[in-house]
PyMOL Python script that loads the backbone (N, CA, C, O; Angstrom):
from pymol import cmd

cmd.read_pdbstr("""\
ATOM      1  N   UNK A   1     -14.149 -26.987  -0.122  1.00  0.00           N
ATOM      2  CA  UNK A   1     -13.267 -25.820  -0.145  1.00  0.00           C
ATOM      3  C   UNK A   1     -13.852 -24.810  -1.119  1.00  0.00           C
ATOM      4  O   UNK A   1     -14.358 -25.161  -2.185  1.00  0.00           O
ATOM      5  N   UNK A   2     -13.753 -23.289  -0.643  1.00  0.00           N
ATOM      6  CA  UNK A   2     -14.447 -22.508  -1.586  1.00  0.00           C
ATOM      7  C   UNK A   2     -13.520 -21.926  -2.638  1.00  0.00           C
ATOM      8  O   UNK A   2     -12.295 -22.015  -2.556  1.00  0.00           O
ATOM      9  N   UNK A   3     -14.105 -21.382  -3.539  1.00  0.00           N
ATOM     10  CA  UNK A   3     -13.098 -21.100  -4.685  1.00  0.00           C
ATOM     11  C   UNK A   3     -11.810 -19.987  -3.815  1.00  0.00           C
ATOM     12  O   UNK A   3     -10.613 -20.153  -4.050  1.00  0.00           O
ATOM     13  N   UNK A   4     -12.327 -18.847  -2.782  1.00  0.00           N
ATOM     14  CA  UNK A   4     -11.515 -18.294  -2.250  1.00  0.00           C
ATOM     15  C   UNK A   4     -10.277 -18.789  -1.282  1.00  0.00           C
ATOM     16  O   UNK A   4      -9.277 -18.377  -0.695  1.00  0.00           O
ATOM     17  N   UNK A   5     -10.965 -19.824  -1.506  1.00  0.00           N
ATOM     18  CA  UNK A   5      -9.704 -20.764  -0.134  1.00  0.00           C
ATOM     19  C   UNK A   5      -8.393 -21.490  -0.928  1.00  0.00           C
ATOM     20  O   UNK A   5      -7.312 -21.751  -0.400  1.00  0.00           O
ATOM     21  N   UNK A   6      -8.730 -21.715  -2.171  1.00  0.00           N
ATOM     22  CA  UNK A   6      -7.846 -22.429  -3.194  1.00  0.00           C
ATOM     23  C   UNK A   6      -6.998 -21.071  -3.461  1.00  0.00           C
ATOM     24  O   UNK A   6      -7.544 -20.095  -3.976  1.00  0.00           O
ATOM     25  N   UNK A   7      -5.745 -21.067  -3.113  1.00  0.00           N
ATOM     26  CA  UNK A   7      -4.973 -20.543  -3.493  1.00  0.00           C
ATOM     27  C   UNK A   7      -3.982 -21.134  -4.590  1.00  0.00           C
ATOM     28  O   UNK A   7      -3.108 -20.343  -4.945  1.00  0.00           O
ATOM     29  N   UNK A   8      -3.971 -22.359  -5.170  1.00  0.00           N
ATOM     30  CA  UNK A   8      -3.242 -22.298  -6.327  1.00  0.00           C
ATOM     31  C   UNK A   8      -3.270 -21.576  -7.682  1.00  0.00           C
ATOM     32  O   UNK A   8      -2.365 -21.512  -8.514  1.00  0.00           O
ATOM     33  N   UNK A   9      -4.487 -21.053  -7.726  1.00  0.00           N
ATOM     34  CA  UNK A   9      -4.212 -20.189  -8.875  1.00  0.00           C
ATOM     35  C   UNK A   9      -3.821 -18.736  -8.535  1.00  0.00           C
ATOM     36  O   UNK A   9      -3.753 -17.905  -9.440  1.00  0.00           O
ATOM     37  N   UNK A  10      -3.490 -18.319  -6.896  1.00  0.00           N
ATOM     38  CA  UNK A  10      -2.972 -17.200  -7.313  1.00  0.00           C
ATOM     39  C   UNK A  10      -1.086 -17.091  -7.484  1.00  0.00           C
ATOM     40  O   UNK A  10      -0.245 -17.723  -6.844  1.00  0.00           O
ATOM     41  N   UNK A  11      -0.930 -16.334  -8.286  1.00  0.00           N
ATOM     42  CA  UNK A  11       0.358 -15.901  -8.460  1.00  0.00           C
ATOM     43  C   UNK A  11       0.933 -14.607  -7.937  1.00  0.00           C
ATOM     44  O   UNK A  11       0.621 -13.508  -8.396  1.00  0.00           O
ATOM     45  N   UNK A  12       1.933 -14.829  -6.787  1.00  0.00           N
ATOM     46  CA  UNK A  12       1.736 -13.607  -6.396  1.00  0.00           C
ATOM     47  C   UNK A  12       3.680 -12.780  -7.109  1.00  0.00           C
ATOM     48  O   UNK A  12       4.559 -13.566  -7.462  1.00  0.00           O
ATOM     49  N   UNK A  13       3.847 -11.663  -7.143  1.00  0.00           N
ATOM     50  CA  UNK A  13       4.539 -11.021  -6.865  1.00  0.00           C
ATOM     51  C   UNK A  13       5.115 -10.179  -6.012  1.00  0.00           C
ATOM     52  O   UNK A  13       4.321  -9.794  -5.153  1.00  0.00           O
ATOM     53  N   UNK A  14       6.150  -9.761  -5.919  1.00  0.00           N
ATOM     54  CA  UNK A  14       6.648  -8.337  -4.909  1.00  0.00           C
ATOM     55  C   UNK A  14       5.287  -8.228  -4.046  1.00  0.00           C
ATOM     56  O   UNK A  14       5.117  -8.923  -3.044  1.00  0.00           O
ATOM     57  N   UNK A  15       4.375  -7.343  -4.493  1.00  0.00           N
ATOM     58  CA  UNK A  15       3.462  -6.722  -3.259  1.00  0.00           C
ATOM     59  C   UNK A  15       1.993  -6.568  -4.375  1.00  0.00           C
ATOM     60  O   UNK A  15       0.983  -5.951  -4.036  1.00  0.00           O
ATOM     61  N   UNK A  16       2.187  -7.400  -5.980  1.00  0.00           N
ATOM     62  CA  UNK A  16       0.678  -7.689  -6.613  1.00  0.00           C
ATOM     63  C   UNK A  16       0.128  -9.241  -6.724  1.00  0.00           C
ATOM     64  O   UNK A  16       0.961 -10.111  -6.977  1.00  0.00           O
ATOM     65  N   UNK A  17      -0.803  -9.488  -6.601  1.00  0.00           N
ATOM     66  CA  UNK A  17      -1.257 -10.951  -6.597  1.00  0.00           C
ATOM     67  C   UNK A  17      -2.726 -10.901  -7.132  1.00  0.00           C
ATOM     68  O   UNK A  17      -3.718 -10.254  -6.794  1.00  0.00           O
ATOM     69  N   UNK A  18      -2.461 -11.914  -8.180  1.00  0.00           N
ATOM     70  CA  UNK A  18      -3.159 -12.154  -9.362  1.00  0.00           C
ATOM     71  C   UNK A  18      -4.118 -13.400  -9.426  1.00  0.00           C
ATOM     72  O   UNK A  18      -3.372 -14.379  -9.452  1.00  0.00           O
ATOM     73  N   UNK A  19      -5.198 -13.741  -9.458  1.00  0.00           N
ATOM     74  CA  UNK A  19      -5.692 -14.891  -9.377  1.00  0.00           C
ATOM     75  C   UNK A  19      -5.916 -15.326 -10.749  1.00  0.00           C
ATOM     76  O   UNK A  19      -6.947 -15.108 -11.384  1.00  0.00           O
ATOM     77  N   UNK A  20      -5.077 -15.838 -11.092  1.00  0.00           N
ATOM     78  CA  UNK A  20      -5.261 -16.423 -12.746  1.00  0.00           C
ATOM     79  C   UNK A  20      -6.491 -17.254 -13.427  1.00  0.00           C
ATOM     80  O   UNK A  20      -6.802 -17.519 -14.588  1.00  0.00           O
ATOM     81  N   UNK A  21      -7.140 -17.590 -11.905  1.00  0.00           N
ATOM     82  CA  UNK A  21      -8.292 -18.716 -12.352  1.00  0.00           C
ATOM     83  C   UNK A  21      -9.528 -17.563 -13.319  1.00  0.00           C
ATOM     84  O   UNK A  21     -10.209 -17.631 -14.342  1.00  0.00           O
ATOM     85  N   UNK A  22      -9.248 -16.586 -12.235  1.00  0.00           N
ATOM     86  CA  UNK A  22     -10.384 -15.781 -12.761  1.00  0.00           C
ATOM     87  C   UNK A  22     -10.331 -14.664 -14.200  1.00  0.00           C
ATOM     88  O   UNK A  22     -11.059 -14.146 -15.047  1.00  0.00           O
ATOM     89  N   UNK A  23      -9.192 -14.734 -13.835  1.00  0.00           N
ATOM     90  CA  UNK A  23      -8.577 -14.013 -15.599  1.00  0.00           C
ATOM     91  C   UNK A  23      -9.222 -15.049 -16.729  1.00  0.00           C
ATOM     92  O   UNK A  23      -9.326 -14.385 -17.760  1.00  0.00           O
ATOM     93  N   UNK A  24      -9.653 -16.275 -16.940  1.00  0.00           N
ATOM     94  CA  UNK A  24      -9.796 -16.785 -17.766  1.00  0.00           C
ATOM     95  C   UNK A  24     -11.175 -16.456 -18.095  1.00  0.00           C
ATOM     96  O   UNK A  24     -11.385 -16.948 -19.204  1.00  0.00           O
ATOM     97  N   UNK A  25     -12.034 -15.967 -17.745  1.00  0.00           N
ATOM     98  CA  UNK A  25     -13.165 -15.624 -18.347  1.00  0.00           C
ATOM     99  C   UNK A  25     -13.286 -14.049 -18.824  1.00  0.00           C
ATOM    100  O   UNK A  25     -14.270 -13.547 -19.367  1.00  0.00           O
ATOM    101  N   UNK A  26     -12.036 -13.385 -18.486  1.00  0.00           N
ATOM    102  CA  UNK A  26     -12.217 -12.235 -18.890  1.00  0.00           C
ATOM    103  C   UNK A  26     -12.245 -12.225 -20.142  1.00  0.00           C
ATOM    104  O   UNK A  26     -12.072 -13.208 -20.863  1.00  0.00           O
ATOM    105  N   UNK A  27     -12.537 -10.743 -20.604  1.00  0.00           N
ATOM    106  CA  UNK A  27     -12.507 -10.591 -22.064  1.00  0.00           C
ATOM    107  C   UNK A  27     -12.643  -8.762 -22.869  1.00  0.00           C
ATOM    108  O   UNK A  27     -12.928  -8.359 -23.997  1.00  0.00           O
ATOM    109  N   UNK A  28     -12.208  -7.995 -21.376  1.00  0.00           N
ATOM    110  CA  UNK A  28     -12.376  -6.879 -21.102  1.00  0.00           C
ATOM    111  C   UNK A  28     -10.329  -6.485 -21.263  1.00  0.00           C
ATOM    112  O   UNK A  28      -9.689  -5.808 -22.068  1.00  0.00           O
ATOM    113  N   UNK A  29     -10.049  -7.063 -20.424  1.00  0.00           N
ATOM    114  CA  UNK A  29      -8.427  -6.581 -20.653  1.00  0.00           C
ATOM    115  C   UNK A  29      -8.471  -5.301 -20.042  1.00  0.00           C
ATOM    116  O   UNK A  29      -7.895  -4.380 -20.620  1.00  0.00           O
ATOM    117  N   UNK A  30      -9.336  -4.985 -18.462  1.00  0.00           N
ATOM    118  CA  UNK A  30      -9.350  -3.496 -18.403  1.00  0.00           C
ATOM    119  C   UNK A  30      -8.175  -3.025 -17.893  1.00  0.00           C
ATOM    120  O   UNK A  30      -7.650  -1.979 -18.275  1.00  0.00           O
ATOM    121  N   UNK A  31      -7.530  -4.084 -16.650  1.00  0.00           N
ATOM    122  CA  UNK A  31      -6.313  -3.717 -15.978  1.00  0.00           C
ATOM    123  C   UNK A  31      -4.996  -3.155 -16.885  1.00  0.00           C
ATOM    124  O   UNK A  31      -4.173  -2.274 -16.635  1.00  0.00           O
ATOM    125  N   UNK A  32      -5.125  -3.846 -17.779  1.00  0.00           N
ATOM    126  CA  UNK A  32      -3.984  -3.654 -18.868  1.00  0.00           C
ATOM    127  C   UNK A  32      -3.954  -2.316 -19.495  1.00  0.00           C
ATOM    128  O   UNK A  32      -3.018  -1.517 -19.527  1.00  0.00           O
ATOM    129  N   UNK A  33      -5.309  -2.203 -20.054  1.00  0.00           N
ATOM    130  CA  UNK A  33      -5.484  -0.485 -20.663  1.00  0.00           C
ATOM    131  C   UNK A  33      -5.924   0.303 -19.352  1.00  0.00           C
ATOM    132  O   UNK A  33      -6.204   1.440 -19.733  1.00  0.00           O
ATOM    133  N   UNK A  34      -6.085   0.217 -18.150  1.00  0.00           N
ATOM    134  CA  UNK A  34      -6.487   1.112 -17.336  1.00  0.00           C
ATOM    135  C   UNK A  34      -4.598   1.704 -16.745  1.00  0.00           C
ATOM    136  O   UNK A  34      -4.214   2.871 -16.823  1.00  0.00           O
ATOM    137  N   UNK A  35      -4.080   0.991 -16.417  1.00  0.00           N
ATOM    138  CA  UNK A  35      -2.849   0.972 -15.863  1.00  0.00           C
ATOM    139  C   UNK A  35      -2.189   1.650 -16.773  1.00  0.00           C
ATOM    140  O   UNK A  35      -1.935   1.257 -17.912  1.00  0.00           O
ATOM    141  N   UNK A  36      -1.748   3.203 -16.051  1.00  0.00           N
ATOM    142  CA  UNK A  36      -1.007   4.583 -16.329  1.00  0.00           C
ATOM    143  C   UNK A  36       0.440   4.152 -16.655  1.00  0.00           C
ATOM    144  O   UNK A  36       1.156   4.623 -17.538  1.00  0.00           O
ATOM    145  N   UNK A  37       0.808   2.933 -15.569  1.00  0.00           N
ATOM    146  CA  UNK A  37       2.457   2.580 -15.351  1.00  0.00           C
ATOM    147  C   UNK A  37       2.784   1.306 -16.321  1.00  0.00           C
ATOM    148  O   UNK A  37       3.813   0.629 -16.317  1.00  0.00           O
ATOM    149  N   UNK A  38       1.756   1.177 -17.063  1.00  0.00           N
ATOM    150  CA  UNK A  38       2.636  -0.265 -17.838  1.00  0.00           C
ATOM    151  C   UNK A  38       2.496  -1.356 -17.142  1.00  0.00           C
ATOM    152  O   UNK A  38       3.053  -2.242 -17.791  1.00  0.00           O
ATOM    153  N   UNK A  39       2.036  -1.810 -16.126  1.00  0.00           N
ATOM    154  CA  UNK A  39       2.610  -2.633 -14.853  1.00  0.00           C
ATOM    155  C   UNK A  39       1.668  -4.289 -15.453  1.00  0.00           C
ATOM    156  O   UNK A  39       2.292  -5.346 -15.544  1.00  0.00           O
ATOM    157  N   UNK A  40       0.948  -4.243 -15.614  1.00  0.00           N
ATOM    158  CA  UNK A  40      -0.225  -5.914 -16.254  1.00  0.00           C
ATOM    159  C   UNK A  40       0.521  -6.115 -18.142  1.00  0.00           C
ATOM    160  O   UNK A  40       0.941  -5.199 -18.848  1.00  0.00           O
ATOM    161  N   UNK A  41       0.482  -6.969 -18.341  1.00  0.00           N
ATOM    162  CA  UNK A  41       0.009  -7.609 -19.864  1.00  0.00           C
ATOM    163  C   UNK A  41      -0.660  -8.771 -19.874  1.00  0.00           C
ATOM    164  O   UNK A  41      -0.319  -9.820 -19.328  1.00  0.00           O
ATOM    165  N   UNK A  42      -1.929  -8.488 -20.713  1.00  0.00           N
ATOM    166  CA  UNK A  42      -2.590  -9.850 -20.557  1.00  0.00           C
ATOM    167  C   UNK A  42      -2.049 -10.501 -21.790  1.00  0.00           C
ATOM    168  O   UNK A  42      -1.808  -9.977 -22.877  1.00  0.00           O
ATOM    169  N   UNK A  43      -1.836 -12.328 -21.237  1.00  0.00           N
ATOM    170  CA  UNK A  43      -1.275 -13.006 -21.855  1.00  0.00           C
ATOM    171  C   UNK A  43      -2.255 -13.929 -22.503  1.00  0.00           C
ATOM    172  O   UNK A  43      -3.334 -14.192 -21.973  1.00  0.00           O
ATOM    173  N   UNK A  44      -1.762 -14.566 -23.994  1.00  0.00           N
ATOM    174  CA  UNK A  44      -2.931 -15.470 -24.641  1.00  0.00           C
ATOM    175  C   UNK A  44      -4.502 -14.949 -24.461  1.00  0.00           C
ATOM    176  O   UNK A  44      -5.488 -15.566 -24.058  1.00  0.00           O
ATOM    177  N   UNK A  45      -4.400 -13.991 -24.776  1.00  0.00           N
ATOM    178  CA  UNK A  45      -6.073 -13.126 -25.122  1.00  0.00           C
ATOM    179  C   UNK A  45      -6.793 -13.861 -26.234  1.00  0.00           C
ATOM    180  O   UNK A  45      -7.917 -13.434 -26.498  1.00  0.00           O
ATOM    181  N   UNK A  46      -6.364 -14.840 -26.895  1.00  0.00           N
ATOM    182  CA  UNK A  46      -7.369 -15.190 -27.953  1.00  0.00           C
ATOM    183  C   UNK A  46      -7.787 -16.565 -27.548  1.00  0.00           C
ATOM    184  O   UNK A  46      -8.671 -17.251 -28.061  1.00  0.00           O
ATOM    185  N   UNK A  47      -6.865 -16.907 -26.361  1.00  0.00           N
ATOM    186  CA  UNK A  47      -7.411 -18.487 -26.041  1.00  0.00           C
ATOM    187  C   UNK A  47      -8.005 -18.510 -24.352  1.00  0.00           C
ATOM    188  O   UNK A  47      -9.179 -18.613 -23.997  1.00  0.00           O
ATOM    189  N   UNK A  48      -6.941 -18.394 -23.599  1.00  0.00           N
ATOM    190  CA  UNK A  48      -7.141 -18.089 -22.145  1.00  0.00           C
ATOM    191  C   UNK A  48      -6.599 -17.082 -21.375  1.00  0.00           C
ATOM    192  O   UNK A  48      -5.529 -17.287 -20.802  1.00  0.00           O
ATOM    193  N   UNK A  49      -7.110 -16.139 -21.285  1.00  0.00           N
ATOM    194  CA  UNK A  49      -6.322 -14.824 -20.946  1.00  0.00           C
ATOM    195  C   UNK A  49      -5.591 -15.205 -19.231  1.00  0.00           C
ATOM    196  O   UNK A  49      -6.012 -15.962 -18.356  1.00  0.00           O
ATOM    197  N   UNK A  50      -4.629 -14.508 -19.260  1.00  0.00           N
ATOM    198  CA  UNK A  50      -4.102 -14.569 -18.050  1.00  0.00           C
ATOM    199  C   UNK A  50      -2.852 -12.949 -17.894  1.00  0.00           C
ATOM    200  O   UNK A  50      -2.078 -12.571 -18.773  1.00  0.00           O
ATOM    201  N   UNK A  51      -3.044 -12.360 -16.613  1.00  0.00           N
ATOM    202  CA  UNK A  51      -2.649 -11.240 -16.439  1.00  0.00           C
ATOM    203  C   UNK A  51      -1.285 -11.616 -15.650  1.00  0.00           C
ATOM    204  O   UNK A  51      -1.083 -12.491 -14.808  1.00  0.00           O
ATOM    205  N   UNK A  52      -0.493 -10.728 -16.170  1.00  0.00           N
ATOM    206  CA  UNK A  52       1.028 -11.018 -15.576  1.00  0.00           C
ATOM    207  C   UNK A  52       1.471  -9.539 -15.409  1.00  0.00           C
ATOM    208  O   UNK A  52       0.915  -8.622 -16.013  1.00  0.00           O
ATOM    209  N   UNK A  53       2.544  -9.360 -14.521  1.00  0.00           N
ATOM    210  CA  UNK A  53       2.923  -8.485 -13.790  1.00  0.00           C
ATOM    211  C   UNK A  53       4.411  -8.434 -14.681  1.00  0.00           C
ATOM    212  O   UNK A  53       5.292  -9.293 -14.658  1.00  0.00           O
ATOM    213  N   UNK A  54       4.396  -6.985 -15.569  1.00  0.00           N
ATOM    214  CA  UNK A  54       5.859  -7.256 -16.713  1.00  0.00           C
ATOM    215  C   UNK A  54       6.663  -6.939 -15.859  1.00  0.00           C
ATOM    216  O   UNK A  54       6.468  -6.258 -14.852  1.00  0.00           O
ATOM    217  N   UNK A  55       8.146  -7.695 -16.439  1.00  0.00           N
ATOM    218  CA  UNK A  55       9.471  -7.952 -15.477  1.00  0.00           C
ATOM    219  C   UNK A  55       9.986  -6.827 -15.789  1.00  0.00           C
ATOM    220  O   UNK A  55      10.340  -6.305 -16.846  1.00  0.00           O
ATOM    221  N   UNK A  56       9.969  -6.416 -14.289  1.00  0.00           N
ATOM    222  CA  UNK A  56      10.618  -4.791 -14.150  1.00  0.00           C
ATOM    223  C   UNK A  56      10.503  -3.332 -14.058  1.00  0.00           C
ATOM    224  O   UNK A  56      11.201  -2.318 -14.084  1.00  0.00           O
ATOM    225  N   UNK A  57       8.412  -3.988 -13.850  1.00  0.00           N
ATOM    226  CA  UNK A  57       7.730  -3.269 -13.702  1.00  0.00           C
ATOM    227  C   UNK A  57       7.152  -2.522 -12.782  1.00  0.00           C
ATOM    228  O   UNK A  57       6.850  -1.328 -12.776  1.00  0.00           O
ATOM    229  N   UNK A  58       7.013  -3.532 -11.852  1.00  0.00           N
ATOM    230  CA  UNK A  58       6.466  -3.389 -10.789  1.00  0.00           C
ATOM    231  C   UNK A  58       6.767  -2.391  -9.729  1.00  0.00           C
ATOM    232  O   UNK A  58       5.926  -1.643  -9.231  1.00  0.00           O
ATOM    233  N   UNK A  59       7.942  -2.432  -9.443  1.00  0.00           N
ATOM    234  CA  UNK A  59       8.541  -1.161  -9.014  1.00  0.00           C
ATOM    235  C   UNK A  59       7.801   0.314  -9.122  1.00  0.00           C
ATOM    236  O   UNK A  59       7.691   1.166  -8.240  1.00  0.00           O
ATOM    237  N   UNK A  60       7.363   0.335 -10.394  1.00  0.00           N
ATOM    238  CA  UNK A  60       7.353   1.203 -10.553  1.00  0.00           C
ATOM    239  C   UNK A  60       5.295   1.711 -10.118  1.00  0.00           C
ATOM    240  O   UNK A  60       4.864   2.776 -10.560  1.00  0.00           O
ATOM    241  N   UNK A  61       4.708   1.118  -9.583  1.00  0.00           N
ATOM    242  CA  UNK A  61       4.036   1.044  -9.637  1.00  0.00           C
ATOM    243  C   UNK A  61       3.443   2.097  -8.509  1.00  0.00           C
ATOM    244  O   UNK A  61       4.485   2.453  -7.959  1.00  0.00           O
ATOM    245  N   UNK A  62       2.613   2.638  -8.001  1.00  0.00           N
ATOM    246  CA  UNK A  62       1.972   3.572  -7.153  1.00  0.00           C
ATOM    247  C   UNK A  62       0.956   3.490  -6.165  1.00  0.00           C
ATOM    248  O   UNK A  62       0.532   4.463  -5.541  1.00  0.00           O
ATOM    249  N   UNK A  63       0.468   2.008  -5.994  1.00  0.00           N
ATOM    250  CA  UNK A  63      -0.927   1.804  -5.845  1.00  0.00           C
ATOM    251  C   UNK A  63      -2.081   2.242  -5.506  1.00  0.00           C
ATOM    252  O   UNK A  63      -2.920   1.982  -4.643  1.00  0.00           O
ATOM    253  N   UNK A  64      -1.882   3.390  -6.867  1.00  0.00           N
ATOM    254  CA  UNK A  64      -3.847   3.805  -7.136  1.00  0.00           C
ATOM    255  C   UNK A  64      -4.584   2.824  -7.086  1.00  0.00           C
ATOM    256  O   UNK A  64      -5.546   3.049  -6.352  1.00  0.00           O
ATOM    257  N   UNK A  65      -4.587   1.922  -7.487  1.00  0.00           N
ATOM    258  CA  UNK A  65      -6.121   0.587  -7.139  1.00  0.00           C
ATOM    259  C   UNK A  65      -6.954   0.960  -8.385  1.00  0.00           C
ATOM    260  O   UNK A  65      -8.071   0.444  -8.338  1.00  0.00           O
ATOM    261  N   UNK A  66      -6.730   1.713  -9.494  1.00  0.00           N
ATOM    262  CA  UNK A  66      -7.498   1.489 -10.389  1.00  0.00           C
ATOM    263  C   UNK A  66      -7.460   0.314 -10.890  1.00  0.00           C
ATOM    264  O   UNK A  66      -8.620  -0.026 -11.120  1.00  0.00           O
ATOM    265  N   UNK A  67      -6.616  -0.613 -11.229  1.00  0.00           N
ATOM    266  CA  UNK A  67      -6.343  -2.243 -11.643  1.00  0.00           C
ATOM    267  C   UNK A  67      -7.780  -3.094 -10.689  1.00  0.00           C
ATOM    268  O   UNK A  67      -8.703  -3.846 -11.004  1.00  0.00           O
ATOM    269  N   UNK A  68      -7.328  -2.501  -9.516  1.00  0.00           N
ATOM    270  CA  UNK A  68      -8.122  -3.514  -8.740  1.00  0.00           C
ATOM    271  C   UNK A  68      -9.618  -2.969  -9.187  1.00  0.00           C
ATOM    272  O   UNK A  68     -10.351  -3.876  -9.583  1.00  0.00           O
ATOM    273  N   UNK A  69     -10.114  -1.841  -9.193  1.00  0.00           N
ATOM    274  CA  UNK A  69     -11.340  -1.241  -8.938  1.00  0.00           C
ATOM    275  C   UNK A  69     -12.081  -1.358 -10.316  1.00  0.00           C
ATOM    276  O   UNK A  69     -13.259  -1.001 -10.281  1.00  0.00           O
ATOM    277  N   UNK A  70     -11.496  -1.887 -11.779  1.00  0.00           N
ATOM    278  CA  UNK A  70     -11.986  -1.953 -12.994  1.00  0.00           C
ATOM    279  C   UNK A  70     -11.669  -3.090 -13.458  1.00  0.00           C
ATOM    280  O   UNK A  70     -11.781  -3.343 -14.657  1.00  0.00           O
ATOM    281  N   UNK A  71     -11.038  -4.304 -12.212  1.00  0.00           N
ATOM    282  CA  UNK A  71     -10.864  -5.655 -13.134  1.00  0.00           C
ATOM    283  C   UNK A  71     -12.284  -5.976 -12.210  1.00  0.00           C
ATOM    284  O   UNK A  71     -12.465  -5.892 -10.995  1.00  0.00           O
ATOM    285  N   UNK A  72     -13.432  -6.478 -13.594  1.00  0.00           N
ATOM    286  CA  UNK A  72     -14.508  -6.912 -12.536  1.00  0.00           C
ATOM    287  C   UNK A  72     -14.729  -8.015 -11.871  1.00  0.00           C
ATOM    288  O   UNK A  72     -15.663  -8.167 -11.085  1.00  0.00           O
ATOM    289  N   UNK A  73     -13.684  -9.046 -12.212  1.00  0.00           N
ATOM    290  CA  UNK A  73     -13.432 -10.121 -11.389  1.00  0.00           C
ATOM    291  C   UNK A  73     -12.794  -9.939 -10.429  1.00  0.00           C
ATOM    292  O   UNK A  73     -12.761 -10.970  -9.757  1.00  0.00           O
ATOM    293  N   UNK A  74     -12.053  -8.852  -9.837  1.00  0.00           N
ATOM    294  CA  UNK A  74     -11.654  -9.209  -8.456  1.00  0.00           C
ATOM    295  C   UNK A  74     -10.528  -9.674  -8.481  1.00  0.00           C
ATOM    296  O   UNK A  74     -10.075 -10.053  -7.401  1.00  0.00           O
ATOM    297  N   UNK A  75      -9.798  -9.792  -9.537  1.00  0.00           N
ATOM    298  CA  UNK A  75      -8.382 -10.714  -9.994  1.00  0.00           C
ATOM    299  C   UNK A  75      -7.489 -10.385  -8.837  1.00  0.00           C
ATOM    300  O   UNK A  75      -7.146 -11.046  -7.857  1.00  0.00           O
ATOM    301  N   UNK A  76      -7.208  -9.144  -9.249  1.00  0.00           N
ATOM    302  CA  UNK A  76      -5.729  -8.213  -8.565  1.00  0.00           C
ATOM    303  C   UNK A  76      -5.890  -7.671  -7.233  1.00  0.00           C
ATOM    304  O   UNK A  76      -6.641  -6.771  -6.858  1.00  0.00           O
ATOM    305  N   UNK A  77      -4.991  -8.426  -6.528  1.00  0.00           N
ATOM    306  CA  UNK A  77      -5.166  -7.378  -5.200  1.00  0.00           C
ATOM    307  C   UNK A  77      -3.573  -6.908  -4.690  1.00  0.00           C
ATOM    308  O   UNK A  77      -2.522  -7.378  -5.128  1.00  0.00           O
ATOM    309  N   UNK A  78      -3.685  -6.093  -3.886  1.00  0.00           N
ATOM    310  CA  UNK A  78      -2.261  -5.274  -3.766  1.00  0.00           C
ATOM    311  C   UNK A  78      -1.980  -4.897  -2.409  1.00  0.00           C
ATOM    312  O   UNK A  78      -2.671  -4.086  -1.792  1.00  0.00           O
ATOM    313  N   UNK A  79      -0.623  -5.680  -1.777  1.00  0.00           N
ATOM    314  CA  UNK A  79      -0.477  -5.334  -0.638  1.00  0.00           C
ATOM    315  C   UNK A  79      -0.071  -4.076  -0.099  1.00  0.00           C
ATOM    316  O   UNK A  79       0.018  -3.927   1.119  1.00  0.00           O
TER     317      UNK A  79
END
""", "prot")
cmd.dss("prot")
cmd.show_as("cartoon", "prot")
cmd.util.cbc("prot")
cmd.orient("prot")
C-alpha cells in the first residue's frame, strides 16, 4: 500500500483535509503564517507538529489555496 492510499492519517473537516503524517516533518509552519483567515494552528511545534483546523474557523474560510500552494508537503487539500 502506498503512503497515498493510507488514509488514516488524514483528518478531515467540513470541506479541509489534513494529512497529519506529513505535518510531522515540517518545520516551516507556512500554512499557519500564510493564512489571511486564521483558519490552521500548528500544534506541538517543538516535538511533532501537527496542523489543525481552529474550531470555528473554518467557515470562514475562502479557498484561495495559498495553504495548499506553500505547505510543501502537500498536507492540505480543500474540497
Amino acid at each position: 500500500m502506498s503512503e497515498a492510499d493510507d488514509r488514516t492519517s488524514i483528518e478531515s473537516y467540513k470541506f479541509h483535509h489534513i494529512d497529519t503524517s506529513k505535518c510531522k516533518h515540517c518545520k516551516e509552519f507556512s500554512c499557519e503564517e500564510a493564512c489571511f483567515r486564521g483558519i490552521y494552528e500548528i500544534i506541538n511545534k517543538e516535538t511533532t507538529p501537527k496542523c489543525i483546523v481552529v474550531e470555528d474557523r473554518e467557515d470562514m474560510c475562502v479557498k484561495c489555496h495559498i495553504c495548499t500552494t506553500v505547505c510543501k508537503f502537500k498536507a492540505i487539500t480543500i474540497d
